[in-house]
DRENVODREN-780309 format. One record per residue (C-alpha): residue number from 1; chain; x, y, z. Coordinates in pm, whole numbers. Example, Ala and Ser with C-alpha at 12.3 -4.5 7.8 and 13.67 -1.06 7.14 Angstrom:
<nodes>
node n 1 chain A u 1230 v -450 w 780
node n 2 chain A u 1367 v -106 w 714
</nodes>
This chain:
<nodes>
node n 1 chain A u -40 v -594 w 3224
node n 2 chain A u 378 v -606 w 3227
node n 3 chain A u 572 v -429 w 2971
node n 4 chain A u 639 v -764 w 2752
node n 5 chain A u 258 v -808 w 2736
node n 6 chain A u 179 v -443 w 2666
node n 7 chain A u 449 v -402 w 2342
node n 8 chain A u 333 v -757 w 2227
node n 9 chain A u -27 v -566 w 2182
node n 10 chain A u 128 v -274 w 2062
node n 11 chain A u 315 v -476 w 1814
node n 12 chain A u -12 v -696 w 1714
node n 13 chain A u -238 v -348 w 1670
node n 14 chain A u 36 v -216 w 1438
node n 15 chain A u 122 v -530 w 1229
node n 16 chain A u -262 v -565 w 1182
node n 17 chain A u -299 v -172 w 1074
node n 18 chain A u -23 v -225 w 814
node n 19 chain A u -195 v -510 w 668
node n 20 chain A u -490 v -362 w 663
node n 21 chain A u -391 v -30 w 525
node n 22 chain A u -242 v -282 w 233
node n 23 chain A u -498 v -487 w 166
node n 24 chain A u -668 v -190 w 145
node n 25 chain A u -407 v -4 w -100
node n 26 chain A u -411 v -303 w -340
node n 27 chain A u -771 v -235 w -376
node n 28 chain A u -761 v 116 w -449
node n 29 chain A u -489 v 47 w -723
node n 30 chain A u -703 v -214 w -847
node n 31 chain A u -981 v 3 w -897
node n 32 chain A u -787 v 272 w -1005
node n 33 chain A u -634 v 59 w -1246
node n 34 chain A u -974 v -39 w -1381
node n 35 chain A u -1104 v 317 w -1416
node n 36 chain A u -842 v 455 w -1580
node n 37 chain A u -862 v 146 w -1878
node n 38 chain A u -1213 v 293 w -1882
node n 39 chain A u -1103 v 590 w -1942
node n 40 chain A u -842 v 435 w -2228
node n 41 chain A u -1132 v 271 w -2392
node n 42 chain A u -1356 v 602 w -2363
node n 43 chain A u -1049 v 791 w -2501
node n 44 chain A u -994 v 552 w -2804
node n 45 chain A u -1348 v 506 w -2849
node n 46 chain A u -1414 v 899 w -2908
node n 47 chain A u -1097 v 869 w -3143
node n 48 chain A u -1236 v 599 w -3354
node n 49 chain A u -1586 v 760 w -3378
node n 50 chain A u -1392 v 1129 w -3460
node n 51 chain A u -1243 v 943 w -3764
node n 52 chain A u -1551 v 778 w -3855
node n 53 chain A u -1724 v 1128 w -3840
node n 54 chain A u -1439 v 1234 w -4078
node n 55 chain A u -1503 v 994 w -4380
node n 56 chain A u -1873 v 990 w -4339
node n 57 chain A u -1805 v 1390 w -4432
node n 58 chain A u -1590 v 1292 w -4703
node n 59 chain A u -1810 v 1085 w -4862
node n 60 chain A u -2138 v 1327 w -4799
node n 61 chain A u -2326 v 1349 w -4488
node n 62 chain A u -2677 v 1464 w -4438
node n 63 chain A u -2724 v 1777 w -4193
node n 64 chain A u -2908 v 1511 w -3928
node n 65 chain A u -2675 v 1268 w -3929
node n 66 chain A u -2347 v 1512 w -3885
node n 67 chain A u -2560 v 1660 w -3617
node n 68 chain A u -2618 v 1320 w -3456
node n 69 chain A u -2231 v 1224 w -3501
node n 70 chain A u -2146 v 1571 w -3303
node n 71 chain A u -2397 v 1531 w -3016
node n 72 chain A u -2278 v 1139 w -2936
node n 73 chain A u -1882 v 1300 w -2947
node n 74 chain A u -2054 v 1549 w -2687
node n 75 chain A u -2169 v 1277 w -2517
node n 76 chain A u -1871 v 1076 w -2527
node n 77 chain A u -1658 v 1383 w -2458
node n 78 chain A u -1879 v 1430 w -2148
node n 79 chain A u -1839 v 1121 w -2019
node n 80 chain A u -1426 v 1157 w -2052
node n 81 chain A u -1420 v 1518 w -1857
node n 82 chain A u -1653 v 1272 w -1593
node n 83 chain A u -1442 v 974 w -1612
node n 84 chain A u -1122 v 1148 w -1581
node n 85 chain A u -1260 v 1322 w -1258
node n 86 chain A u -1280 v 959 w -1100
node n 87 chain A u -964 v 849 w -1205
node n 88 chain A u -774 v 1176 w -1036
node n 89 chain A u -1012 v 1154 w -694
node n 90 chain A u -896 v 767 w -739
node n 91 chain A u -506 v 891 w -762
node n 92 chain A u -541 v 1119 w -471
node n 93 chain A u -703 v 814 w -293
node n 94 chain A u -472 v 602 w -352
node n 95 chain A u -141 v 829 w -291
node n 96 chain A u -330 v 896 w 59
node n 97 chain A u -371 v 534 w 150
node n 98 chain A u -15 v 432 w 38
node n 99 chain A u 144 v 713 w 277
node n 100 chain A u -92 v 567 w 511
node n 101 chain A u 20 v 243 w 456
node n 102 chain A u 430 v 327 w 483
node n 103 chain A u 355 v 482 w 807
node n 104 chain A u 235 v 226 w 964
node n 105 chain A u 508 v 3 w 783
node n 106 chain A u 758 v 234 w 975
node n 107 chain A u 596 v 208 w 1277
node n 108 chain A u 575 v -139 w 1266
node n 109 chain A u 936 v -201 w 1190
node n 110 chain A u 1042 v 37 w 1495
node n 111 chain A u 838 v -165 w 1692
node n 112 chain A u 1076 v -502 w 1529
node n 113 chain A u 1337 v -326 w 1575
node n 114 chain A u 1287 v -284 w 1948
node n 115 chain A u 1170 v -619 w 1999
node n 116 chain A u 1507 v -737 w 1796
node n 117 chain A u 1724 v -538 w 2084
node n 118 chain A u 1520 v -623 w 2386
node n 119 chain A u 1561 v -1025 w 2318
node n 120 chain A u 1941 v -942 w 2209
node n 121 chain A u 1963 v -792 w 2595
node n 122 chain A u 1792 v -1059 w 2731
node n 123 chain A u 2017 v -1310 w 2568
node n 124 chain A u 2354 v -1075 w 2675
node n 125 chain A u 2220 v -1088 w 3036
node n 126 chain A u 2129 v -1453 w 3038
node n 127 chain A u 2464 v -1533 w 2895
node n 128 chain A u 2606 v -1302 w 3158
node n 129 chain A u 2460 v -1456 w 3393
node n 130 chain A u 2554 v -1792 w 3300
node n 131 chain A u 2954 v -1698 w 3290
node n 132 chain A u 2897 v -1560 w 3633
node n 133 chain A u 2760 v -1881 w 3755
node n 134 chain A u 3035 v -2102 w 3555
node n 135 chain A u 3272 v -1842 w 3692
node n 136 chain A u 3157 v -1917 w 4040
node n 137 chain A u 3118 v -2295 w 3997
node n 138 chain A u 3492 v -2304 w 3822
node n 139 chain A u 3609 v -2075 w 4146
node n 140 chain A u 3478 v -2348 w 4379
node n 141 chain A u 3597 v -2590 w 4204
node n 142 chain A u 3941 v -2441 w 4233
node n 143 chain A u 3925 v -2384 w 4548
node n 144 chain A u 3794 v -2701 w 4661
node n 145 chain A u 4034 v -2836 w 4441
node n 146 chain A u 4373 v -2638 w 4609
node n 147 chain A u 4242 v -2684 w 4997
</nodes>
């Protein structure tokens, strides 16, 4: 395998990691995204059942039913302490995968980077070698020209 061949496959391995790692990422957001409006809709769901609690007690409550109301805002409070366990193992998740992801970003452009200056060398010794072969043409001309 020659050198061009073996940083082409280089190149391909890390431009396919970074798109991995970023399909990958956009995932994770997306499902940390979703779990945390779960979490919302837990949060304002506990609120909205708190202030229900509140003016069935104002208006007089029988001991089974205030006991009921407290047990479901257990429940529900349960279920937010559970829920907001997911969404911070989500957060972690995705923080990992996105430093993941601009690794292989950087490595990637590196790789671009080198590729960039190795054609911009071939080109300055092709052109090179073109002026030294118009150079030696124009110099036989010359002196073809003055004998």
């Amino acid at each position: 395998m020659n050198k061009a061949h073996a940083f082409q496959a280089l190149m391909n391995l890390a431009r396919h990691a970074a798109q991995k790692a970023g399909k990958e990422l956009y995932l994770l957001a997306n499902e940390r995204q979703r779990a945390q409006a779960q979490l919302t809709l837990l949060h304002d769901y506990r609120l909205d059942y708190a202030r229900r609690l509140q003016q069935a007690v104002q208006i007089g409550l029988p001991a089974s039913s205030l006991k009921n109301f407290r047990q479901f805002i257990t429940t529900l409070d349960a279920a937010i302490s559970q829920q907001s366990h997911v969404v911070a193992r989500q957060e972690t998740q995705v923080r990992e995968k996105r430093q993941y992801w601009q690794t292989g970003k950087r490595r990637l452009n590196a790789f671009e980077a080198l590729e960039t200056r190795a054609r911009s060398r071939q080109r300055e010794l092709e052109n090179r070698s073109e002026q030294i072969a118009n150079d030696e043409t124009s110099a036989r001309m010359h002196y073809m020209h003055n004998t």
